[in-house]
N, C-alpha and C positions, 0 to 999 in steps of 0.2 A: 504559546505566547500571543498573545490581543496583540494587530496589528493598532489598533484604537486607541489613540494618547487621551490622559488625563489629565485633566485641570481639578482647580481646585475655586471653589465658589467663597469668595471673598469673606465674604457675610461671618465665613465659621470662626475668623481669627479677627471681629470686627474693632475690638477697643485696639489692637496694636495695630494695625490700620488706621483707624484715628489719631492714632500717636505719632507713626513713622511709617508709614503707605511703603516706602523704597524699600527701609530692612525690612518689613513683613515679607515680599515680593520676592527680596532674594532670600530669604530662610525658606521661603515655600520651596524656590529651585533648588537649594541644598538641601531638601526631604527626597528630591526627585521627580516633581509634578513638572509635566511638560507646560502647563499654561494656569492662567489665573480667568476667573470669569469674574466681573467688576461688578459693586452694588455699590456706586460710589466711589469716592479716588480719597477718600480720609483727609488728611492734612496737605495735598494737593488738589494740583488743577488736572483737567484733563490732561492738556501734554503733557505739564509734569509725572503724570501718572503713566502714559507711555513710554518716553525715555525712560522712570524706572523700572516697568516690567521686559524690555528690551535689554534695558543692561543687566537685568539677572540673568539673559536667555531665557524668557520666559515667551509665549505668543499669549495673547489675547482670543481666550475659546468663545468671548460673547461677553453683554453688556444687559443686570437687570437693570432697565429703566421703568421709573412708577407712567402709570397710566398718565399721570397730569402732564408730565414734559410730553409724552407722547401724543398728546393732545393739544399742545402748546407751545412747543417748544422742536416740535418733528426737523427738522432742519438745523439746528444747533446739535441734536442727538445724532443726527448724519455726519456732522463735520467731525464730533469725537469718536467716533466708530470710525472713520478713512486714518482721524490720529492713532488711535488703537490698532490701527490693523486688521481687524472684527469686521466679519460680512454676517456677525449675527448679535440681534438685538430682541432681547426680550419681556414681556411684558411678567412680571412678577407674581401679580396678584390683584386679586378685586375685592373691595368688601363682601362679605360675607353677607350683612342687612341690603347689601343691594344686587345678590342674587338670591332673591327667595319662588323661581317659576323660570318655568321653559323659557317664558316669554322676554325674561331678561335676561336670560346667557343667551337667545338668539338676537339680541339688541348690542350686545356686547362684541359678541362673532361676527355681526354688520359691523361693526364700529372698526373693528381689529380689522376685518377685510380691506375697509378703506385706507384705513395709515398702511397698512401691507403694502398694498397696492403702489402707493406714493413712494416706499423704502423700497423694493420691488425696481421701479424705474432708476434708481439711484444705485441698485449694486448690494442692498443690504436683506437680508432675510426677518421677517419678525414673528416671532414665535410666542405660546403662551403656555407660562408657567404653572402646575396645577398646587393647591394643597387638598385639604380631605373634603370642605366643603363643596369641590366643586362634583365630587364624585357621588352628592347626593342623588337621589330618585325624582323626576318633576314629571307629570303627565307618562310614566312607564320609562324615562329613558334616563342617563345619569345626565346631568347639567352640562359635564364638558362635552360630550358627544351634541349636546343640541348647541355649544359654541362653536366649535369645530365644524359641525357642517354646515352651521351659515356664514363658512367664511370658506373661502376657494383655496385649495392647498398652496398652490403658487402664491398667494396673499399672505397663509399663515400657517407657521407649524406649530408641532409643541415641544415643548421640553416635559416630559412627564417626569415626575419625581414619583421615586417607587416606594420612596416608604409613605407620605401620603395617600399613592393608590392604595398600598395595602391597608392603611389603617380607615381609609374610606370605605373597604370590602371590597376592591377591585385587584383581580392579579395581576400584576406590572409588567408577565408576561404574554398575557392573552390582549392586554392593552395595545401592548407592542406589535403585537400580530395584528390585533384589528386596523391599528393606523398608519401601518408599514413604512414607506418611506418620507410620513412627515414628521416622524424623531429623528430630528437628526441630531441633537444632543439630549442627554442622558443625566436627570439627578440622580448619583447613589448616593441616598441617605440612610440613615437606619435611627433607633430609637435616640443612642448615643454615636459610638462609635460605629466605623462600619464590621457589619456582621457579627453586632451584639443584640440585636432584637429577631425579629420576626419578618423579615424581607428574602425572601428566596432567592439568594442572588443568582445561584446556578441558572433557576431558569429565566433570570433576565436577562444574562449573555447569554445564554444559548437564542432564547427570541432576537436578542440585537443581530448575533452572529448569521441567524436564518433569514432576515431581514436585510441586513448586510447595509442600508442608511446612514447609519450613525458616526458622526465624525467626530463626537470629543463623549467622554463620559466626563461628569462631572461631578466630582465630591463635596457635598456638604456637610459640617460636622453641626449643628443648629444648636445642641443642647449637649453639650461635650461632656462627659463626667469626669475629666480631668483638666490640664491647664489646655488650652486651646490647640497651642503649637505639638505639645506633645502626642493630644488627638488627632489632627489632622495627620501625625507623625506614622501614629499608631492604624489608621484609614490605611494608609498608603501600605505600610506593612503587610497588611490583612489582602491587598487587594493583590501586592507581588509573589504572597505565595499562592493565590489563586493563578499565578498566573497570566494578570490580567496587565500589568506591566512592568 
């Protein structure tokens, strides 16, 4: 049994979040999910959105914030993270037209180091989120690797999403091994559901478990083939007969 709790990445059940953020939150605790990772608070405010992941018994495994607030807004996204509970904040995504060369994922990994740095002195972690684009080829090396190393670990981890690495050509366990203790949370995604496509999950817990880092996995269900609720339903299922909680 994974000593490793699971949340569950907001995004997957997004329009009933929209709707009702609070029942969303406590149906995800009644599936079993130890915490919720926030893209947004729906139909609430931040605090609102704490007091209701708190009274599902839910904790708060981390917060995607877009690049604008985090360039904008860094101090506002501090005070809802201390609300939240979250000592980890992380950056989602970047266009795609505006990573086209080495040269701009190591402009991006300067940029990320610097808000790190500032979130760093405050108590909070900022991490960067991959999808497939970033695991392109630029001057022989993949995109995120030339983000990542211009940016200092103590400044920035990541969250690697493993169906993304894989559908980019990368194995989401050799990933894991190369950046060791800067995942320290975990997207399990997969095509649909989890462990309906082509994500090797065995050996991405076994890299987390040899690594030993990793303090929340986190389930995204992005393109569900069924209703929402019952997917993420069906995730969690899949992942307790693994074993994994």
């Amino acid at each position: 049994m994974s000593t490793i709790p699971a949340s569950l990445q907001l995004w997957s059940v997004r329009d009933a979040v929209k709707a009702d953020f609070a029942a969303t939150v406590q149906a995800v605790a009644d599936i079993g999910y130890a915490g919720v990772e926030t893209a947004g608070y729906g139909n609430l405010d931040a605090t609102a959105a704490a007091t209701a992941i708190t009274a599902a018994g839910l904790k708060c495994s981390g917060m995607h914030v877009a690049l604008a607030r985090l360039r904008h807004e860094a101090d506002e996204v501090l005070i809802e993270a201390k609300a939240l509970g979250t000592s980890h904040v992380i950056c989602p995504f970047f266009p795609r037209e505006l990573t086209t060369s080495a040269a701009a994922f190591v402009a991006l990994g300067e940029e990320l180091d610097r808000i790190g740095a500032y979130f760093r002195a405050h108590g909070v972690a900022l991490h960067y989120h991959n999808h497939e684009h970033e695991i392109a080829r630029f001057d022989g090396r993949l995109g995120f690797d030339w983000l990542l190393d211009a940016a200092r670990p103590a400044n920035l981890g990541c969250e690697p999403d493993v169906y993304w690495l894989t559908v980019g050509g990368k194995d989401p366990a050799a990933f894991l091994r190369e950046q060791g203790r800067r995942a320290k949370l975990i997207h399990l995604r997969d095509k649909t559901e989890i462990g309906t496509g082509a994500v090797d999950f065995e050996s991405v817990f076994a890299a987390a478990d040899a690594v030993g880092a990793v303090e929340w996995y986190v389930v995204e269900v992005g393109e569900p083939s069924i209703e929402p609720l019952a997917a993420v339903r069906q995730s969690w299922e899949k992942l307790r007969s693994w074993g994994r909680v």
